[in-house]
C-alpha positions as a printed Julia matrix, in Angstrom:
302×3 Matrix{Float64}:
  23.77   17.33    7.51
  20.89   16.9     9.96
  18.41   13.66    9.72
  16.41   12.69   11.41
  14.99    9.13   11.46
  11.7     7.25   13.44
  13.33    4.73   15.21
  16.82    4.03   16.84
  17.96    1.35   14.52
  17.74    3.05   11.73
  19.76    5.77   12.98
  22.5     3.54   14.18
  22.73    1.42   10.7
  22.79    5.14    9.42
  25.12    6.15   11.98
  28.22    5.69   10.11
  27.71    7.99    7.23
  30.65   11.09    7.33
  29.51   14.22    7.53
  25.48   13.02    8.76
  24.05   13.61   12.51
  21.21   11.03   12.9
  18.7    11.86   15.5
  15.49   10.1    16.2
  11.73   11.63   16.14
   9.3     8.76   16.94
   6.31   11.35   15.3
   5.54   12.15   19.69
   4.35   15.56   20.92
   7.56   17.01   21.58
   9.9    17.58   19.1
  14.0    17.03   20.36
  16.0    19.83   20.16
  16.97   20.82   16.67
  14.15   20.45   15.09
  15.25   24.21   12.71
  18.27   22.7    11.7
  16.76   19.33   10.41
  17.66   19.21    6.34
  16.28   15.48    5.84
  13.39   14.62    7.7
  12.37   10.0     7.27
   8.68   10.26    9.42
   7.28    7.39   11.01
   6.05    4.57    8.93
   2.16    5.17    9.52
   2.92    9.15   10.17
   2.46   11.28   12.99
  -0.57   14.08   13.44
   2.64   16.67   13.49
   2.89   16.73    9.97
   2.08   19.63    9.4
   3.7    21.86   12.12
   7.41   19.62   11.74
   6.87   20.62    8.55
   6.68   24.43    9.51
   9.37   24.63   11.91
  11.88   22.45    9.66
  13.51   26.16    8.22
  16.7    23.99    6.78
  14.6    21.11    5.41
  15.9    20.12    1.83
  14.1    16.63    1.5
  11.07   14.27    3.06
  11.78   10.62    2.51
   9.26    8.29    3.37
   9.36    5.19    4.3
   5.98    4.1     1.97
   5.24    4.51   -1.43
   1.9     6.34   -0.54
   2.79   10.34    0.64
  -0.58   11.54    0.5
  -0.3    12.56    3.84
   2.58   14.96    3.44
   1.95   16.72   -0.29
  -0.6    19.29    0.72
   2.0    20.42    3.84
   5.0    20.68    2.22
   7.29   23.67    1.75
   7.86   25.25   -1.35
  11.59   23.95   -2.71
  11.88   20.97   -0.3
  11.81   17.46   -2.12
   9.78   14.72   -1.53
  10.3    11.15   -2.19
   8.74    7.86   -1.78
   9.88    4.44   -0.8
   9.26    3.08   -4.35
  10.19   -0.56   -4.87
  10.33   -1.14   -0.76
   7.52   -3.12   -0.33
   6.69   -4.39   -3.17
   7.87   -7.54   -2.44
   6.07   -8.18    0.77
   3.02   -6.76   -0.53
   3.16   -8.46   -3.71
   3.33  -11.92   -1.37
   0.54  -10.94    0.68
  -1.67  -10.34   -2.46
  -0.93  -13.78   -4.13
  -0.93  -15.51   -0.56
  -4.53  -13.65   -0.09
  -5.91  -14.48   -3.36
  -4.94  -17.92   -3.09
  -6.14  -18.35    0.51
  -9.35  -16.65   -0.55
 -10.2   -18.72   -4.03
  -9.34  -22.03   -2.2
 -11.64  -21.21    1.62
  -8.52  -21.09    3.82
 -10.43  -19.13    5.88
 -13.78  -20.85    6.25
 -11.98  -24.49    6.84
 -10.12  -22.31    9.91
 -13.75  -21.54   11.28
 -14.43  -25.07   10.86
 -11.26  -25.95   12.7
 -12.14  -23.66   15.58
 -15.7   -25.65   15.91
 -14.11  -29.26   14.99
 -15.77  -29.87   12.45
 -14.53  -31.8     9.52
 -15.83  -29.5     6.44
 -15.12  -31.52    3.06
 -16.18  -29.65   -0.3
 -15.18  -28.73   -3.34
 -13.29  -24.92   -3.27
 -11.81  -22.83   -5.56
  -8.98  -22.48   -7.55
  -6.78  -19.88   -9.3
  -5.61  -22.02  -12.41
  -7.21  -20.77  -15.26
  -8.59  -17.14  -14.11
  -8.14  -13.47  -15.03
  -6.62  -11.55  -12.63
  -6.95   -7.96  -13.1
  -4.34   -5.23  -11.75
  -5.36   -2.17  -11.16
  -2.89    0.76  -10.53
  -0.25   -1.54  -12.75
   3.2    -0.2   -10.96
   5.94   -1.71   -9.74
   4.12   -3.13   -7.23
   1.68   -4.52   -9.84
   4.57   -6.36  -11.74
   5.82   -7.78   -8.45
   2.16   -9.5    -8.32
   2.6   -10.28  -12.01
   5.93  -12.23  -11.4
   4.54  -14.01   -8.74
   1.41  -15.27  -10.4
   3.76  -16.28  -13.24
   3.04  -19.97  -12.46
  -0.02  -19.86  -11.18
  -1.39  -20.49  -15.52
  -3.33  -17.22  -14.99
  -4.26  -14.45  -17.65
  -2.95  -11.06  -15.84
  -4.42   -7.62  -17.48
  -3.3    -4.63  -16.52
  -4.81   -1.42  -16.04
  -2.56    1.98  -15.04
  -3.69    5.65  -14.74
  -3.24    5.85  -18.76
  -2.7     3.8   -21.38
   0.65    2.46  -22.35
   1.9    -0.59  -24.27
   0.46   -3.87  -22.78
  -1.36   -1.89  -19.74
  -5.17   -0.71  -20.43
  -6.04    2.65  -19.22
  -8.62    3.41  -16.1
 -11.13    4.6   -18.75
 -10.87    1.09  -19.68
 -12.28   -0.6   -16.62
 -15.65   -0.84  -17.43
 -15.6    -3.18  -20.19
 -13.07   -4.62  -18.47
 -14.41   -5.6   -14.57
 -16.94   -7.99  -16.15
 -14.73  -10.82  -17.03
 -12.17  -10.55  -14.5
 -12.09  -13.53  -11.58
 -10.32  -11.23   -9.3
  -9.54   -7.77   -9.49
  -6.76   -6.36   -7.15
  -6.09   -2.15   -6.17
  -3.03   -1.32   -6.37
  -3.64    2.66   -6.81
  -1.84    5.51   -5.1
  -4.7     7.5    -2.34
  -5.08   10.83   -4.08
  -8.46   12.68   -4.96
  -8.55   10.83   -8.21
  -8.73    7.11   -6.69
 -10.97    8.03   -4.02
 -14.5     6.13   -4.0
 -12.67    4.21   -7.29
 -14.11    1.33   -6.4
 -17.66    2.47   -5.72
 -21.16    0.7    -6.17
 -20.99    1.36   -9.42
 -17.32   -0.33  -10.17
 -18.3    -3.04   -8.01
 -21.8    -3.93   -9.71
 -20.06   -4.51  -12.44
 -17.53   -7.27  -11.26
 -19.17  -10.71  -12.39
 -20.6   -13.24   -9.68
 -18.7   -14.95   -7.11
 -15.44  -12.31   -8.19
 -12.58  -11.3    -5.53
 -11.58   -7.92   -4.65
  -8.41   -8.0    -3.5
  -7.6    -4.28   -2.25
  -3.53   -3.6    -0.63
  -3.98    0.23   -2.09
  -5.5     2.23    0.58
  -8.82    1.46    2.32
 -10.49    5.21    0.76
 -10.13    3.71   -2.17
 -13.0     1.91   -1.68
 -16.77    2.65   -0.88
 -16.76    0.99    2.09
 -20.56    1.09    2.85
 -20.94   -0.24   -1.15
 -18.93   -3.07   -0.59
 -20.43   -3.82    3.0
 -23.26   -4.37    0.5
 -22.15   -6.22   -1.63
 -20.51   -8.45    0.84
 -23.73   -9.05    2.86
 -25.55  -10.49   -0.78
 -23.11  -13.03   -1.1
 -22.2   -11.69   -4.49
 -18.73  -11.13   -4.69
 -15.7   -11.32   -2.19
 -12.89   -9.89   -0.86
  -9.55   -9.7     1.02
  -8.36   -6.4     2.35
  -5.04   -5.3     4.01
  -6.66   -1.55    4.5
  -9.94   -0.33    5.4
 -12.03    2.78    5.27
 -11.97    3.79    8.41
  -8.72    2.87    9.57
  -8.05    0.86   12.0
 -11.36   -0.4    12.06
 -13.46    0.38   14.64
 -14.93   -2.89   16.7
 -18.75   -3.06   15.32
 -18.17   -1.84   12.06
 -20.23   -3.78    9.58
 -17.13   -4.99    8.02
 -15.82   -7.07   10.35
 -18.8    -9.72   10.72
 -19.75   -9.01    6.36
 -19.51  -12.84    5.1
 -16.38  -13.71    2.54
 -13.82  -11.13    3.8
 -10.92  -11.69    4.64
  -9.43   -8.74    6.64
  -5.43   -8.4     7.91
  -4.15   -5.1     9.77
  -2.63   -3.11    6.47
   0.37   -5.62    7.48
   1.77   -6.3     3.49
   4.23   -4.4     3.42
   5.63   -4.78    7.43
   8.02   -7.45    6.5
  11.94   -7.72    7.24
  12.53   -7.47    3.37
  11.19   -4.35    3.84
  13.04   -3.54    6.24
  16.19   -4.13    4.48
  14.94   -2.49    1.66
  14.09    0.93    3.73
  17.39    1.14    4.74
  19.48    0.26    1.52
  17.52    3.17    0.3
  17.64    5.43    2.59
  21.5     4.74    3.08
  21.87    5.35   -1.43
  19.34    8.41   -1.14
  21.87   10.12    1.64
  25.16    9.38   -0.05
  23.43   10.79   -3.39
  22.95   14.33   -1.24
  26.18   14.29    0.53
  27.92   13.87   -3.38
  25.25   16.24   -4.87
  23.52   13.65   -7.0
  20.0    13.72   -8.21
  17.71   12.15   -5.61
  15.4     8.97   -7.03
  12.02    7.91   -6.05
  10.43   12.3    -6.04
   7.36   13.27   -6.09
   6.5    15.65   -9.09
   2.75   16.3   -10.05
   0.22   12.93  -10.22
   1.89    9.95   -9.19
């Protein structure tokens, strides 16, 4: 069985798997020889502009693995009867991290008293705190009970909102009534047609005073030009791992828009991830090779 794999150690901590040929594709313009005979194709992390045509000329492909939980890029491309699966339950430990570590920076002006430090200046106030506020998920996955664990001690009130309703977890149609009394309301949504713009002018009029956005989703996710807005009135705040555009361009709006804090869609690039990629990607393999269901695929909304 032909894989192929983005980056040399991962194909030799894959390396000793009978019956598996591990060759690397770093997502470049030229493809290494073989590329017809590849029957599991793991893409680069952030994805390659080849998509589309590796896709084509795979003629053995059986399955995509990725190596995030987001595979927007690689649903409309793919080949009828190959499978495709995410990296579910990868990051969500690193990104669950960053969001408490961003929330809490944010709520208690980590970032202003490092300004301050920069220009010496000794900047005493009162901040912020988390004790005692509503944090609202939204796009309530496993990713979203990471968070939820990790707040566990933090004495907030956690509501949860998914794509529909379920025990315990509010549906979308729900967050309306629900944005006005949440202290900080973090996306953790999937990027498909149905999230994009979510959080438009609209969603974010209605998020009370003073409010956090905390968005580790995907940067379309949000109206970017609504929350530049927003931002620039002082009314509400945010911390973002992802932007829309992406990377962001040096003299967009965003970067100079008072009470953001902005990090380079870095949550989820953490060695626990690392680990994580490969313990599943080492399971997912020995699954095909003894002709066992694959986990983590990709079947209609997600």
């Amino acid at each position: 069985m032909k894989v192929w794999v983005p980056l040399p150690g991962i194909a030799q901590a894959l390396g000793d798997l009978p019956g598996v040929e591990v060759g690397v594709y770093d997502g470049g313009a030229e493809f290494p020889p073989g590329v017809e005979d590849v029957e599991v194709w793991v893409p680069p992390f952030f994805g390659t502009p080849r998509t589309p045509e590796a896709l084509a000329r795979m003629a053995r492909l059986r399955v995509v693995q990725t190596l995030t939980a987001g595979v927007d890029a690689y649903r409309p491309h793919m080949p009828d009867g190959v499978l495709l699966c995410n990296a579910k339950g990868v990051h969500d430990a690193g990104t669950a991290e960053w969001v408490v570590g961003a929330i809490l920076a944010m709520q208690h002006d980590f970032p202003a008293f490092d300004e301050a430090r920069r220009e010496e200046r000794w900047d005493y106030r009162f901040t912020g705190a988390l004790a005692d506020q509503t944090v609202l998920i939204v796009g309530y996955g496993s990713i979203g009970a990471a968070v939820e664990r990790r707040l566990a001690g933090f004495e907030v009130e956690v509501v949860r909102v998914a794509r529909t309703a379920r025990d315990g977890v509010h549906g979308e149609d729900e967050l309306p009534a629900l944005l006005p009394d949440a202290d900080v309301v973090v996306l953790l949504v999937p990027s498909t047609p149905a999230t994009a713009g979510l959080a438009d002018a609209a969603f974010l009029s209605r998020m009370k005073d003073g409010a956090l956005l905390v968005n580790a989703a995907r940067g379309p996710v949000v109206d970017t030009g609504a929350l530049v807005a927003e931002l620039n009135s002082r009314r509400i705040r945010a911390a973002l791992d992802v932007t829309d555009p992406e990377p962001l361009p040096a003299g967009h709006p965003l970067w100079k828009a008072p009470g953001v804090l902005i990090t380079p869609h870095v949550a989820g690039s953490t060695p626990a991830s690392g680990r994580r990629a490969l313990k599943l990607l080492r399971a997912q393999l020995e699954r095909l090779l003894a002709g066992e269901p694959l986990v983590n695929v990709i079947e209609g909304a997600y």
